[in-house]
mmCIF file of the C-alpha atoms, coordinates in Angstrom:
data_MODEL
# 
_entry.id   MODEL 
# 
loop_
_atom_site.group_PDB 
_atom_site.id 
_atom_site.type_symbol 
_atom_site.label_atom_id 
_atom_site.label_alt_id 
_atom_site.label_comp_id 
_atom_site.label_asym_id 
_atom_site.label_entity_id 
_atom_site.label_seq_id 
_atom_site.pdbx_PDB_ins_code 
_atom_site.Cartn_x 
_atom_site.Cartn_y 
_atom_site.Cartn_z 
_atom_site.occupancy 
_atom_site.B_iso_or_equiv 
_atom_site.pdbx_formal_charge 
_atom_site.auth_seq_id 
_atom_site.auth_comp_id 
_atom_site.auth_asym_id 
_atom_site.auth_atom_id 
_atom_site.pdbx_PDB_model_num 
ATOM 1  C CA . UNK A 1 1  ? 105.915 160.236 182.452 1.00 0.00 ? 1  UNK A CA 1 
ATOM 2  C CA . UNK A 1 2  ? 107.263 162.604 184.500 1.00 0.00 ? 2  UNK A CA 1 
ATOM 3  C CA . UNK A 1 3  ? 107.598 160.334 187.636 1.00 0.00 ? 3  UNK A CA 1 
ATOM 4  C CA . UNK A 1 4  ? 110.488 158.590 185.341 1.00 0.00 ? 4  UNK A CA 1 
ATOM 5  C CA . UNK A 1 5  ? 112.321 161.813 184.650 1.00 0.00 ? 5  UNK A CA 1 
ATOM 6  C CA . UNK A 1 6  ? 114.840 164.105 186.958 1.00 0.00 ? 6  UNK A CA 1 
ATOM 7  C CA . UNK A 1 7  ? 115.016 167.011 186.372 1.00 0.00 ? 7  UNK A CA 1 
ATOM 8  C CA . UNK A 1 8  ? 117.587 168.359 184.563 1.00 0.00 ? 8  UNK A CA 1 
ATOM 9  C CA . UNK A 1 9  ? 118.318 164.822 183.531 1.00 0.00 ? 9  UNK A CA 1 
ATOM 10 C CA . UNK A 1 10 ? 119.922 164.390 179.383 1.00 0.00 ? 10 UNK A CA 1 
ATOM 11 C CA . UNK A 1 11 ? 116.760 162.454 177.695 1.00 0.00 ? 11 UNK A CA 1 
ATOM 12 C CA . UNK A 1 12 ? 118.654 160.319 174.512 1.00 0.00 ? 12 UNK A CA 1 
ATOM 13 C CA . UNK A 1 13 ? 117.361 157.310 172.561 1.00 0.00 ? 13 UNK A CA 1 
ATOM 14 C CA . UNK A 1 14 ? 114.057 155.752 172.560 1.00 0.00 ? 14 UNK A CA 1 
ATOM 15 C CA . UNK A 1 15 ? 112.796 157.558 175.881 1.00 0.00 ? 15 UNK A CA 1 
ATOM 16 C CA . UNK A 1 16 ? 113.060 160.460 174.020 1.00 0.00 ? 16 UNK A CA 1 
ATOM 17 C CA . UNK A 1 17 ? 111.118 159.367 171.230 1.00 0.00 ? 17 UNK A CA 1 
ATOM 18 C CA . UNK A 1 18 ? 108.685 158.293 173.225 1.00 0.00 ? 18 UNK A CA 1 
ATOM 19 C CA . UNK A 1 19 ? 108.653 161.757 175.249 1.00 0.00 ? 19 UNK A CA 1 
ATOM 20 C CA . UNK A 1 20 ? 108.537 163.384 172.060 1.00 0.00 ? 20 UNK A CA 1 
ATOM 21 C CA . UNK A 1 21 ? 105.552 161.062 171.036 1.00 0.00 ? 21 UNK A CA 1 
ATOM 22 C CA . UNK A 1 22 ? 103.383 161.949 174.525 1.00 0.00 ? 22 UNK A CA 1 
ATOM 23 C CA . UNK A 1 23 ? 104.112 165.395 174.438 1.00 0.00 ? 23 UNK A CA 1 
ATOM 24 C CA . UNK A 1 24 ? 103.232 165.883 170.463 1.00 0.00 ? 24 UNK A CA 1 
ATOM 25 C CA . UNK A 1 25 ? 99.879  163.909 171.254 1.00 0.00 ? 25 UNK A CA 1 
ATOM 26 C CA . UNK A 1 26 ? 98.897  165.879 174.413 1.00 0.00 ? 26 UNK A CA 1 
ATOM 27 C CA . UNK A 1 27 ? 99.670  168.955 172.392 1.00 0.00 ? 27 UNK A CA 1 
ATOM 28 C CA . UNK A 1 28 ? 97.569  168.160 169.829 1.00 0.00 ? 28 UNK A CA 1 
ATOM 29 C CA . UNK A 1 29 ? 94.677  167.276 171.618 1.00 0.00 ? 29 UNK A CA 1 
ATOM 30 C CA . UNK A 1 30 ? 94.909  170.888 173.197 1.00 0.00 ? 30 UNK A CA 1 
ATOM 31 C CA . UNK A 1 31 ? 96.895  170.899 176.449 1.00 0.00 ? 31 UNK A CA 1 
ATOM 32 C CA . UNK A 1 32 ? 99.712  174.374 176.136 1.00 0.00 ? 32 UNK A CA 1 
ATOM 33 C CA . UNK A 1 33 ? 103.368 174.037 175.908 1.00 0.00 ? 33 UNK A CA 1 
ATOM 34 C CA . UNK A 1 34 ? 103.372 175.386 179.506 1.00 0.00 ? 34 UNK A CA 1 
ATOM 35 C CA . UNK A 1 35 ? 101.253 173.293 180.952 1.00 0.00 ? 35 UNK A CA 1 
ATOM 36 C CA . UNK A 1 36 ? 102.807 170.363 179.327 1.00 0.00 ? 36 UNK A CA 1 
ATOM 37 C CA . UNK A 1 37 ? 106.178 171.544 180.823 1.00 0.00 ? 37 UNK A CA 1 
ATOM 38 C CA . UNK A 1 38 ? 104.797 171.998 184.223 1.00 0.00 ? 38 UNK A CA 1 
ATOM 39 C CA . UNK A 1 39 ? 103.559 168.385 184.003 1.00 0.00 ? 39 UNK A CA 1 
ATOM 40 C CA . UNK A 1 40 ? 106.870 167.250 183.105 1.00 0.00 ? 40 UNK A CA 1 
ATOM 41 C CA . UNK A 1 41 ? 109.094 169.190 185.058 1.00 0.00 ? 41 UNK A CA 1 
ATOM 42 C CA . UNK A 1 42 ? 110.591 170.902 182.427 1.00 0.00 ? 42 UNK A CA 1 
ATOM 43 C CA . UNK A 1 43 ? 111.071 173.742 180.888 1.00 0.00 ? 43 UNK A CA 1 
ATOM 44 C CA . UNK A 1 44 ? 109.129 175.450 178.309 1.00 0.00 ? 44 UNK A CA 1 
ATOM 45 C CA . UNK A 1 45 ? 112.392 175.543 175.972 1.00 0.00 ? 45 UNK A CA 1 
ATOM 46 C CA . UNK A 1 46 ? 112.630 171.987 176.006 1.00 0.00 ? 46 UNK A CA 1 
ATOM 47 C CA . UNK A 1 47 ? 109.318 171.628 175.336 1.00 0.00 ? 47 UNK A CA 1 
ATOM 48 C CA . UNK A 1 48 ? 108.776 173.273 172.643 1.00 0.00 ? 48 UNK A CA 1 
ATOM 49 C CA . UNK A 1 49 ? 112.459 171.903 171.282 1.00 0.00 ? 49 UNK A CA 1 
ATOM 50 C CA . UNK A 1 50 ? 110.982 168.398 171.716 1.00 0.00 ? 50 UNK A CA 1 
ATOM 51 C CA . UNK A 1 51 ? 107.800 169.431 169.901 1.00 0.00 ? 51 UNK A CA 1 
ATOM 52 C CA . UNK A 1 52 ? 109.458 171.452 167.208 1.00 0.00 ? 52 UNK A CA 1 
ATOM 53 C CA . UNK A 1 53 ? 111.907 168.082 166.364 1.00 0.00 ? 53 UNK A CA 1 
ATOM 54 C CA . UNK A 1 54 ? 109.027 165.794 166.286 1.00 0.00 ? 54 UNK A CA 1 
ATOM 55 C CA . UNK A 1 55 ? 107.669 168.304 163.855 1.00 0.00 ? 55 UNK A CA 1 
ATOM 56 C CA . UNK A 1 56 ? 104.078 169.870 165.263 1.00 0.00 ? 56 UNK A CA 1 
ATOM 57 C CA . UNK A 1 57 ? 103.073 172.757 163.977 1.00 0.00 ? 57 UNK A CA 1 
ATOM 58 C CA . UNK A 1 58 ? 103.123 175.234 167.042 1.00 0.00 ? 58 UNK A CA 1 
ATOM 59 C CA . UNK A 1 59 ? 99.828  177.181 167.748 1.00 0.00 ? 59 UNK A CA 1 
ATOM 60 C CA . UNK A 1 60 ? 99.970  180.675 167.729 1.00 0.00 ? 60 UNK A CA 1 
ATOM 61 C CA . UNK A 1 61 ? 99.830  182.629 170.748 1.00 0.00 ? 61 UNK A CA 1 
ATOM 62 C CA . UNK A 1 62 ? 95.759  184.011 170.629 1.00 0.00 ? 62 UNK A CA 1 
ATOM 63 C CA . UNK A 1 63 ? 94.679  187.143 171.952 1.00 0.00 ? 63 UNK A CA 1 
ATOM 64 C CA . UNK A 1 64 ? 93.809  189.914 170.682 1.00 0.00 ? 64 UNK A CA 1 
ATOM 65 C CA . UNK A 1 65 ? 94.513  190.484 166.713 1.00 0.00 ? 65 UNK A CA 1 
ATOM 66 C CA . UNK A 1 66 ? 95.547  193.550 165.550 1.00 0.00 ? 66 UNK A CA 1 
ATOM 67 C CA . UNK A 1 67 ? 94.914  194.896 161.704 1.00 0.00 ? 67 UNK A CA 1 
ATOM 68 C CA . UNK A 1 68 ? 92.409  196.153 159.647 1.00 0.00 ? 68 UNK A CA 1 
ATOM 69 C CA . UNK A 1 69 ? 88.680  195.099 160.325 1.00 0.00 ? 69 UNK A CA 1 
ATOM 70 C CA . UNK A 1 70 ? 86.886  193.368 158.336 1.00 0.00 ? 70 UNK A CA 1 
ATOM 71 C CA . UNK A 1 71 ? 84.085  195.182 156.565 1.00 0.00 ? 71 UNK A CA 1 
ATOM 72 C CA . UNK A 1 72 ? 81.009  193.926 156.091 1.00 0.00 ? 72 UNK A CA 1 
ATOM 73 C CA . UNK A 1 73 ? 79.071  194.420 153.107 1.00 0.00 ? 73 UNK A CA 1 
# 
């Protein structure tokens, strides 16, 4: 995939449907937005653009959670 694409280059049409396609499969098998831009050679803006249009819902970031704790009874 990403031997096929400059960098910087305008992705239109059916390639980027089928971009769209990889990336929203990778993504949902686990792989990050930043690693799938690093594989790519894009940025993390476009990738989450191309994710966001083929319509995954994004992860949220993890870490720490911050709020009340749960109290066990």
């Amino acid at each position: 995939m990403a031997e096929t694409l400059k960098k910087g280059s305008r992705v239109t049409g059916a390639a980027r449907e089928k971009l769209a396609a990889d990336l929203k499969k990778k993504y949902d098998s686990g792989a990050s937005i930043r690693a799938l831009a690093e594989e790519t050679g894009r940025s993390y803006g476009f990738v989450h653009r191309m994710l966001s249009e083929s319509g995954v819902s994004l992860r949220g970031r993890g870490g720490a959670t911050r709020g009340k704790k749960a109290t066990s009874a």
